[in-house]
N, C-alpha and C positions, 0 to 999 in steps of 0.2 A: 504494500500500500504506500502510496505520497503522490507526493506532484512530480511534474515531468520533468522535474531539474535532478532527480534522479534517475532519470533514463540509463548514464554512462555508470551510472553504480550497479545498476541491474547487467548491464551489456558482459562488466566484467564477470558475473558468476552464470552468463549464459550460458555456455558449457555445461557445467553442472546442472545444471535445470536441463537438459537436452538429454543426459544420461541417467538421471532419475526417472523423468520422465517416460525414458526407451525402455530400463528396468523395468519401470509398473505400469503397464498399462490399464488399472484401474486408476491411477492417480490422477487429480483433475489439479490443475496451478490457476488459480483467481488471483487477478490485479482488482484495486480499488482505489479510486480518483484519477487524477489526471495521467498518471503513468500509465503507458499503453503497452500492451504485449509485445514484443520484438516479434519482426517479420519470421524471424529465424523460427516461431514456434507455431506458423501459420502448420506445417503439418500434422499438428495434434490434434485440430478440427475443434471439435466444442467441447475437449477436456480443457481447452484454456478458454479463460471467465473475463469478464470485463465487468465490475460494479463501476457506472458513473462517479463521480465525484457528490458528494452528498451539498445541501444547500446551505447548511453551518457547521460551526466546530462541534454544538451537541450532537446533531445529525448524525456524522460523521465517527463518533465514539459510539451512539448506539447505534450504528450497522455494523461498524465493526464488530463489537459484541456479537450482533444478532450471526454473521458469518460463522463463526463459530467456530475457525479453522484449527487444525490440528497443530499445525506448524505456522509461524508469522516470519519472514525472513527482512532482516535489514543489513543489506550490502552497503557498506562506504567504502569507495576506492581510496586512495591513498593523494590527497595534494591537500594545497595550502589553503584553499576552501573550507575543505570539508573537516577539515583540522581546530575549523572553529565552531564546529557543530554542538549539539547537548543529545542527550543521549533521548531525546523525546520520542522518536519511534521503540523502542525499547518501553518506556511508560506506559503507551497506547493499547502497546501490546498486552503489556503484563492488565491494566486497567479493563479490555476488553477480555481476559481469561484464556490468554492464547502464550504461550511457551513461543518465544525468540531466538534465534540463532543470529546474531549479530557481527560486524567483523570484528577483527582480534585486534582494537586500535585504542589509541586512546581516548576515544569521546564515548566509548563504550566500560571505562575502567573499572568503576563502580559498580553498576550493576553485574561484570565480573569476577569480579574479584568477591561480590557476596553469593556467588554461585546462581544469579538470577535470571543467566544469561547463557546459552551456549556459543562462545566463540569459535570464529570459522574462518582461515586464511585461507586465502589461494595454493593449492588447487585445491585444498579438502572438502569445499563447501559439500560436494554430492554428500562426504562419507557422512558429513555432520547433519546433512537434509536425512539422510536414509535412517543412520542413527535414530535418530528423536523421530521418526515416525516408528520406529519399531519398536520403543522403549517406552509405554505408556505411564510408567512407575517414573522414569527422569523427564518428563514433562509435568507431571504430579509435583515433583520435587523442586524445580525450575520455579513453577507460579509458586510454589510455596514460601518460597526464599524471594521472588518476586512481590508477593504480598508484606513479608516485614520489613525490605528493605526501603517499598514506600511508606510504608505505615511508621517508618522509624528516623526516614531520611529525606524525605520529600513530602514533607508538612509546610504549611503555610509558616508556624514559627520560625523552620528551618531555612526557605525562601527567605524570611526578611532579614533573618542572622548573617545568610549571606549577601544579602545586599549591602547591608552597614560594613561590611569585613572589605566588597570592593569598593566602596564610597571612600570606605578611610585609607585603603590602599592606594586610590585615585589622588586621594586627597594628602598622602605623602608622597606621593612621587611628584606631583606638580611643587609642592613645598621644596622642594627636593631640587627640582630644574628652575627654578625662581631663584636660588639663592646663587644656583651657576655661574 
């Protein structure tokens, strides 16, 4: 799921999506919003899904929910863009009840590192997709660590605590290049 400025993050794990795909032929791959299936998966026919883009952000959280998918994949390829990313698709996911495999970077660290996330580099993405379809006990475990890690770490308290932490960080490095 996103918008179409994740097109080239999708492109990169196409591959893998081509081979899981050819593996399971019961398996169907649904896009949702602006992101569009790559031509490359025109031969799959109508195991690939296309949800429009929903008409708001609530919208958009409960369809997600309502999809219901097994697996939620958030590919980030590697530049100075995306390096300033948050780990929001990751949230969405874990928020809608759906288990992430996410890339193995650092805008994903967090929810790594508390086990909420299954991390997937190039080329492993397939093993990491086929994995966690097969493993309905480490997708259990995934949202489960996914559920404390928001509930613990991504509170509205915890949003303002870090906003006052970058304000005053802002606000000593300008102090900082002023006395220059």
């Amino acid at each position: 799921m996103g918008s179409a400025s994740h097109q080239a993050d999708l492109k990169e794990i196409l591959p893998a999506l081509v081979r899981v795909l050819n593996a399971r032929p019961a398996l169907r791959l649904e896009f949702f919003g602006t992101i569009r299936p790559p031509p490359d998966l025109g031969s799959f026919g109508d195991r690939i899904v296309h949800h429009t883009k929903a008409a708001s952000y609530d919208d958009f959280l409960t369809t997600l929910a309502r999809l219901k998918w097994t697996v939620g994949l958030a590919p980030l390829r590697l530049s100075r863009f995306n390096a300033t990313k948050a780990d929001t698709k990751w949230v969405e996911y874990s928020l809608a009840g759906i288990p992430a495999i996410v890339s193995d970077s650092p805008v994903y660290a967090r929810p790594i590192a508390a086990g909420a996330c299954l991390p997937a580099s190039l080329p492993d993405w397939a093993s990491a997709i086929e994995g966690l379809l097969d493993d309905p006990t480490r997708r259990r475990s995934l949202l489960a660590a996914s559920c404390e890690l928001l509930r613990t770490s991504y509170t509205h308290e915890k949003h303002v605590e870090q906003m006052i932490d970058y304000l005053d960080l802002a606000s000593s490095i300008a102090a900082r290049n002023h006395r220059s």
